[in-house]
N, C-alpha and C positions, 0 to 999 in steps of 0.2 A: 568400626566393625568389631564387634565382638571375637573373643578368643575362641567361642565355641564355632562360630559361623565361616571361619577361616578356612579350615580343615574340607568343608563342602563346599565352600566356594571354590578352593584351588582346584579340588575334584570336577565339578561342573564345569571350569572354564577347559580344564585338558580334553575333556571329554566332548564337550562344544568342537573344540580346536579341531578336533578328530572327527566331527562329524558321527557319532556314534551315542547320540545321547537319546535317538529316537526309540520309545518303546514299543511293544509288541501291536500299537494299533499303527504305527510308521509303515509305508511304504520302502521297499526293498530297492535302492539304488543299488551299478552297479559297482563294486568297490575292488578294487587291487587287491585287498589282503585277502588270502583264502583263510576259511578256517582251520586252525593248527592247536594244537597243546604247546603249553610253554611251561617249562617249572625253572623256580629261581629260589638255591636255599631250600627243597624239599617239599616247596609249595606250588602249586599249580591255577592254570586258568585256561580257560575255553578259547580261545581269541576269536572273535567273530567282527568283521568289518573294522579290525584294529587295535580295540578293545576286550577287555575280560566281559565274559556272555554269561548268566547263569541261566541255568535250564530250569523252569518251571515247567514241568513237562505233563505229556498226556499219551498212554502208550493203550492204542486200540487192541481190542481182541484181535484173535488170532485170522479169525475169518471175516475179517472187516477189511481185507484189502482188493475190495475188488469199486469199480466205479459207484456200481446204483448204491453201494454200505456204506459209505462219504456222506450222504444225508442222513444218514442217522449220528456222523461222526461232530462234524462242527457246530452243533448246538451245544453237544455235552463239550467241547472243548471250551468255548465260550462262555459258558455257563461254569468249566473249573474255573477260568483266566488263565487258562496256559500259553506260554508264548514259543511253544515246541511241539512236534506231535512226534510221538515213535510210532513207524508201519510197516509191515513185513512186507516184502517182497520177494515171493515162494520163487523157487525154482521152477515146478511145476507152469506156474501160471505164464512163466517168461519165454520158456521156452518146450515147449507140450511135446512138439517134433522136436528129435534132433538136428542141429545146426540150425534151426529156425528160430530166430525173438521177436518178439512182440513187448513193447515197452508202452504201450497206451497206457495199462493203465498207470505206472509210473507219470508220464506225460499228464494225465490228469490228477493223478495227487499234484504235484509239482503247482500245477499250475492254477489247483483248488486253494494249495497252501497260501501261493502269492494272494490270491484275492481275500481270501480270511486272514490272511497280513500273522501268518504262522512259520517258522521253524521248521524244519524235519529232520526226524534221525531217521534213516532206516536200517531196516532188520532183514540180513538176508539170511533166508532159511534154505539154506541148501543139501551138503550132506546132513547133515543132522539137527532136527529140531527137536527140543525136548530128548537127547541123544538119538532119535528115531528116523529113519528116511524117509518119515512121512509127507515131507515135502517137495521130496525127489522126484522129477517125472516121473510117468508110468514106463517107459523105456528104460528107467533107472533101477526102479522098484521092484522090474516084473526078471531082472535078466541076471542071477546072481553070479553068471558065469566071467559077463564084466566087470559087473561091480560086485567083490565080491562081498558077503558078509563074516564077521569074525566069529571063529571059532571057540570053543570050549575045550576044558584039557580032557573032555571026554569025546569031543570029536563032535557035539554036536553045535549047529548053529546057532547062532545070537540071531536077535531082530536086529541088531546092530550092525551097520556096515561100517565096513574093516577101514580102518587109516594106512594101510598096506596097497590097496587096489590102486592101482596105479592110472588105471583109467578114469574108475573114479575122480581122483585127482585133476585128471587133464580136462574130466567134462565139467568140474565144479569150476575149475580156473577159467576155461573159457567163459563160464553162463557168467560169472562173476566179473571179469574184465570186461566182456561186454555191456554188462550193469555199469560199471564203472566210466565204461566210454561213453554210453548217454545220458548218464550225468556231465560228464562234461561239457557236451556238446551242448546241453540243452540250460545247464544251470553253471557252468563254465565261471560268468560272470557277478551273477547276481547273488551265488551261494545262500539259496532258500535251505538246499543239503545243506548240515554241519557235522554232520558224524554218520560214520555206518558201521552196523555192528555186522561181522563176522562168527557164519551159524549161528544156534541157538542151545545155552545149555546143553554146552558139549558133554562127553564123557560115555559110560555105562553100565545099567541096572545089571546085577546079574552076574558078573565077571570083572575080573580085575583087570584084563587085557585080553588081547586076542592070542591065540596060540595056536593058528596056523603057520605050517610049517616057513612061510615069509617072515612072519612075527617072530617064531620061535628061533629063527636062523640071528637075525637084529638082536634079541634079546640077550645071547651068548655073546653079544660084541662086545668090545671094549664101550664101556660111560663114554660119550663123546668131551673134550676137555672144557667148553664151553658150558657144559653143563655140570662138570664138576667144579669149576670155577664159581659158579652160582650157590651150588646145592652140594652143602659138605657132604661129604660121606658119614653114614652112622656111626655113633661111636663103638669102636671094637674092631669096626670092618677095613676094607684095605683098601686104601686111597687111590688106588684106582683100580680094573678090570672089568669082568662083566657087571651088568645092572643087579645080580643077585650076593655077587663079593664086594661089590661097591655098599649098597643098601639095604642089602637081608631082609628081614621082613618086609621091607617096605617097597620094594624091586618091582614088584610087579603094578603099584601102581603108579610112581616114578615113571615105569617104562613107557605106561598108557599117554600117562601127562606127557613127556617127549614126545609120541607119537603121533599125537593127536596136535600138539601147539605144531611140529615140522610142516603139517600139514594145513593148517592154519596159514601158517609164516608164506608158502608157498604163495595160497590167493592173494593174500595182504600185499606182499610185495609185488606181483604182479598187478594187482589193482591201485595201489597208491603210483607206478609207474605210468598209467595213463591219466590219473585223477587225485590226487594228492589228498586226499582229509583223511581229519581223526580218524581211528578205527580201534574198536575195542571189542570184546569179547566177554560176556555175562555169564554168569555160575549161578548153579542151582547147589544150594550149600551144605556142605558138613557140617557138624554140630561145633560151633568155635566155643564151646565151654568143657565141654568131655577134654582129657588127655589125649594127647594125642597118640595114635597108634595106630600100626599095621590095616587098612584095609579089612572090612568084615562086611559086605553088603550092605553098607551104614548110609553109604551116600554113593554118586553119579562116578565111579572110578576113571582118573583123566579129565576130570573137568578142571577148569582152572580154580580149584578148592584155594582154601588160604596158605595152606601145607606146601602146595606145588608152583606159588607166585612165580616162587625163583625161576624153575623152570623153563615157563611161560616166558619170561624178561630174557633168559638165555637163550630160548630156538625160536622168537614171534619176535625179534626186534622191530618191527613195522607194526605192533598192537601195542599201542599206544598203555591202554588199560586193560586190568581186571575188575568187573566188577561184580559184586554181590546182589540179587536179587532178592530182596526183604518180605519171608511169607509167613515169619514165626514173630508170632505177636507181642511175646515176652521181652520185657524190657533189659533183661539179663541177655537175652540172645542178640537182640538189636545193638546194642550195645558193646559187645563181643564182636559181632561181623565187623562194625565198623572199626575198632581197633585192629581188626588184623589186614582190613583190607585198606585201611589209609594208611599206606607209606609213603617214603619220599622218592621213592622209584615205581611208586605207582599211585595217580590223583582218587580223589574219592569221589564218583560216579555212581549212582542208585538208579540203573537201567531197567529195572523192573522193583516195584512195592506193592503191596496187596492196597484196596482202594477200599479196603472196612472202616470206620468212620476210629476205630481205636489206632488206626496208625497215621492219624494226619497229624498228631500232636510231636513226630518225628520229624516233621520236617524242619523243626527248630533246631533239632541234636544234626540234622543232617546238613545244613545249611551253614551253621554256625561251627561247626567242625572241616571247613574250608571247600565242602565238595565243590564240585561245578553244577552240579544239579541232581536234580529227582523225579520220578518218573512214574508217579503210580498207573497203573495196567489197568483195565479193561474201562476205559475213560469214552464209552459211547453209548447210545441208546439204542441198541440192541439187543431182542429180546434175548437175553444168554448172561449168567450169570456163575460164577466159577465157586460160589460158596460150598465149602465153609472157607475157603483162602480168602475171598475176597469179599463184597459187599454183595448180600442177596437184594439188594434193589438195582433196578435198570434203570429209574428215571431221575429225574431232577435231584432229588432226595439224596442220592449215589455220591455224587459231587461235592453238596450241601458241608462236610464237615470241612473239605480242602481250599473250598474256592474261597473263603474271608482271610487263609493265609498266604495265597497266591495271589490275591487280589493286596493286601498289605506288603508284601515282596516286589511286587509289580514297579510299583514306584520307584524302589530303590534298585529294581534289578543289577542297574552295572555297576552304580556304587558299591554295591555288597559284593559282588565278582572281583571288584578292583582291591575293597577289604581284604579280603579271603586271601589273593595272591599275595598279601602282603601281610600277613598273618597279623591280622587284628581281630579276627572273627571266635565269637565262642559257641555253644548252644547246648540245652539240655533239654530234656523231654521229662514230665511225669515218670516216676517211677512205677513200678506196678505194687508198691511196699508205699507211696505217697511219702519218701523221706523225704525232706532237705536234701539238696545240690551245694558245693561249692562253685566255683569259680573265680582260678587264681589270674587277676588282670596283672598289667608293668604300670609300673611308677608306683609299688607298694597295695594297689587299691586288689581288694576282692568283694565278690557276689557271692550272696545268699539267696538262694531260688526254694521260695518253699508252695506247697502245696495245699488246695481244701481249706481254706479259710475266706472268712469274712474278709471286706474293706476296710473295718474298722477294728482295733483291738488284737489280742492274741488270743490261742484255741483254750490258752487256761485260764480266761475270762472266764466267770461262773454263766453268764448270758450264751457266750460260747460255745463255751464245753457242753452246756444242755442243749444246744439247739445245732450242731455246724450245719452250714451252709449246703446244699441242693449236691452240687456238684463233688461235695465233697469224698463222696463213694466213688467218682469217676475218674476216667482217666483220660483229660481234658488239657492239662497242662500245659506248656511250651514256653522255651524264651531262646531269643538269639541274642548275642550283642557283638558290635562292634566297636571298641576305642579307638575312636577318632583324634586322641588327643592324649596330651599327660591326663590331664583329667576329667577327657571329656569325654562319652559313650552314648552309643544310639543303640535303644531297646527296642526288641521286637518280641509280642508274645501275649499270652493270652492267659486264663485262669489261673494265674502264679501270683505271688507276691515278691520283688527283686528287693531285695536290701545292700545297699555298696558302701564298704566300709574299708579303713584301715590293714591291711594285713600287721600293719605297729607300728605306730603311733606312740612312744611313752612320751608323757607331758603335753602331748599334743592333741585337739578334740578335729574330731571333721564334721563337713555340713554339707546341706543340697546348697549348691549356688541356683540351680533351676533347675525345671524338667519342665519343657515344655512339649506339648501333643501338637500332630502335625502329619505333614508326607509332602513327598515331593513333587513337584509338578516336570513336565513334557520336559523340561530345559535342565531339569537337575538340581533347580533353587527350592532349599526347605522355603514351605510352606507352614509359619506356625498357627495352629487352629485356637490352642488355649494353652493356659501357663498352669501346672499344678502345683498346688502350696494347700495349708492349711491343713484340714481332715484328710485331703486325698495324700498328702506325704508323712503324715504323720507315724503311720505304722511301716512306710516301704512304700513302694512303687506297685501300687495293688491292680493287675489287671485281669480285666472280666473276660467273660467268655469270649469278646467283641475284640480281632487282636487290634492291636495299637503299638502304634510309633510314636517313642519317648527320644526326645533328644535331651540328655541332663548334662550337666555340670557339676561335679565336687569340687570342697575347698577345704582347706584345713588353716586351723588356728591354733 
């Protein structure tokens, strides 16, 4: 047996042992483990049936959650290869009367999901969708004397209902523990659920909090300690008192983000008490490259921004994650989100990304940066299309850029999960500048990821330089890798060229011992299709638009 064949054989057999090696076309036994998060050392993993799970995911429109809009959902899901679907489940739709639920249609995704041999997250939309109650029954919507909506420091109304109403509160927790209860009863065992998100792009437009006299009463309190414990005070300011001696400028949206995750914390734990999974909570984002600063109608105030994590971590212990929703296409901002929002007290999760064909090449930076998964949005054939955010096409076409990276992942899904929590995993995406990438691997070795060139040669070839390549204007790129070994790595990726070299080496030369192309099969065993040598490694690990799995070997002499 080979040095390099080792590493995925040990993998394949644990994963056998576990019964867990089935992929996304596997039928759903039902299995003891619920799904959980786990982090060990700052890195995380999905656990699904035992195992680390990655999410290649498919998150339907917003008004796709009703029975007869499920035919138009699982072609487009099949047609990405997702082995996940995200679907909202409105408050509205559940419970229309008060005290009264209706879970069909739930009951029918569930049990659509089993026979399309899919995943589900769901998405409850309850107090606030888009920060809005538009999801709210009309009994919710129509009565603002219940529920009431938050204030302005001029005395007038938000469209925003208030994180104060207290009934609010008690009708969101029931609609929501009830959701929770029939999940269990219904999926209890066979965990088709693996995650539910908790509202939608919390926060709001317009104001930095509410300042109704309940709001305004809380806000003169003392910081609670748990939250100064998290979230130092500013500098200058006094280490503890109200949220405005505590945090000066920044108080007022500090106070939102408490109020808003308390309220949060509330469902969560009540809902993980009859039903235990994941649960996380998504952000519509501030700008992570500006400085940071006070609050100015810049972004969703109280949402779980990157500013206010701590917070979040301090009053939402039962939310698992923060995650970022990716709608800004620039590779400086992609970029940027993900650094603030992969911590080690918080996994990296992509619950919502726009579905344009320029952000598929992300799924390699997002993948190889340890997430658990990603989730690009409006993943159905429904006439409705959310452009300029997302892809103006509805049909096949839509999918077309995602589905040969999801289809390339597919195979390796839980190996690359099992990578990830063990921090082997890298990835980069095309820059929007088409530079060079590094990539510093252990055991001395590093990656060179360059962009826009030919198979053969360099761009300062005279042939070259006059002529580059088709793609070379575009923004096509990606690679993932994982080190499987001192010096062994499985490449994933597409329009790039990977060079792996020494980080130093004096006296010493290195070489390819191989790179062979391949994927894996049902059981977990590489599969090798061909061996590359000669013109194809001569300049680098050159891959086309067509992604590809490289399993190589370095050596040095």
């Amino acid at each position: 047996m080979s040095r390099t064949s080792r590493p995925f054989g040990r993998l394949a057999g644990t994963l056998a042992a576990a019964g867990v090696l089935a992929v996304a076309g596997a039928a759903f036994a039902a299995a003891p483990d619920r799904p959980r998060l786990v982090e060990r050392d700052g890195r995380h993993a999905l656990m699904v049936d035992g195992a680390p799970f990655l999410v290649l995911g498919a998150q339907v429109h917003n008004s796709s959650n009703y029975p007869a809009a499920l035919a138009k959902v699982w072609p487009a899901v099949k047609d990405m290869g997702a082995n996940t679907v995200a679907v909202p489940v409105a408050w509205e739709q559940v419970e229309p009367t008060e005290g009264r639920f209706d879970f069909s249609f739930v009951d029918t995704l569930v049990a659509e999901a089993r026979q399309h041999q899919a995943r589900l997250v769901l998405l409850w939309f309850g107090t606030w969708k888009n920060t809005s109650p538009q999801y709210t029954p009309e009994w919710v919507k129509s009565d603002n004397r219940r529920f009431p909506r938050m204030v302005g420091p001029d005395g007038k109304t938000s469209y925003c209902l208030s994180p104060f109403g207290e009934q609010t509160l008690q009708a969101d927790k029931r609609a929501f523990v009830a959701l929770m209860s029939h999940l269990k009863k219904i999926d209890g065992q066979q965990h088709t659920v693996i995650m539910v998100q908790v509202e939608n792009e919390v926060g709001t437009y317009g104001l930095a909090r509410d300042f109704a006299p309940t709001a305004q009463k809380a806000f003169e309190q003392p910081v609670p300690a748990a939250v100064l414990q998290r979230k130092k005070p500013a500098p200058g300011s006094a280490a503890s008192g109200s949220w405005r001696e505590v945090y000066g400028d920044y108080a007022d949206q500090y106070f939102h983000a408490w109020a808003i995750a308390r309220y949060i914390e509330t469902l969560a734990q009540a809902g993980r008490a009859v039903h235990d999974l994941p649960l996380y909570v998504n952000n519509a984002l501030r700008d992570p490259l500006e400085p940071l600063a006070p609050w100015k109608e810049n972004f969703a105030s109280g949402g779980p921004t990157y500013d206010v994590i701590d917070i979040y971590k301090a009053v939402a212990p039962h939310i698992d994650i923060a995650g970022p929703d990716l709608y800004s296409p620039e590779s400086a901002q992609v970029s940027g989100t993900l650094d603030k929002f992969h911590r080690a007290d918080n996994a990296l999760w992509v619950p919502e990304m726009s579905n344009a064909a320029v952000y598929a090449r992300y799924v390699y930076a997002i993948l190889g940066r340890g997430a658990i998964g990603v989730t690009p949005f409006g993943i159905d054939y429904a006439a409705y299309s959310n452009f300029p955010l997302g892809s103006p096409l509805t049909d096949k076409r839509m999918v077309e850029p995602f589905a040969p990276i999801f289809a390339t992942f597919a195979s390796l899904q839980r190996p690359w999960a099992r990578w990830a929590f063990e921090g082997r995993t890298h990835g980069v995406a095309e820059g929007d500048d088409h530079a060079d990438q590094a990539i510093t691997l252990s055991n001395g070795w590093k990656a060179t990821v360059s962009f826009g060139q030919w198979q053969f040669g360099e761009k300062s070839f005279p042939g070259n330089a006059k002529q580059p390549p088709p793609h070379a204007s575009q923004l096509l790129g990606g690679v993932a890798m994982a080190q499987t070994g001192d010096d062994e790595f499985l490449v994933v990726g597409q329009s790039a060229r990977v060079r792996l070299d020494a980080e130093s080496a004096p006296g010493h030369g290195t070489h390819l011992v191989s790179a062979e192309e391949g994927h894996f099969d049902a059981a977990g065993r590489w599969i090798m299709e061909r061996r590359w040598n000669g013109d194809q490694v001569d300049w680098g690990l050159n891959l086309t638009a067509r992604p590809v799995i490289l399993k190589v070997r370095m050596g040095r002499y």
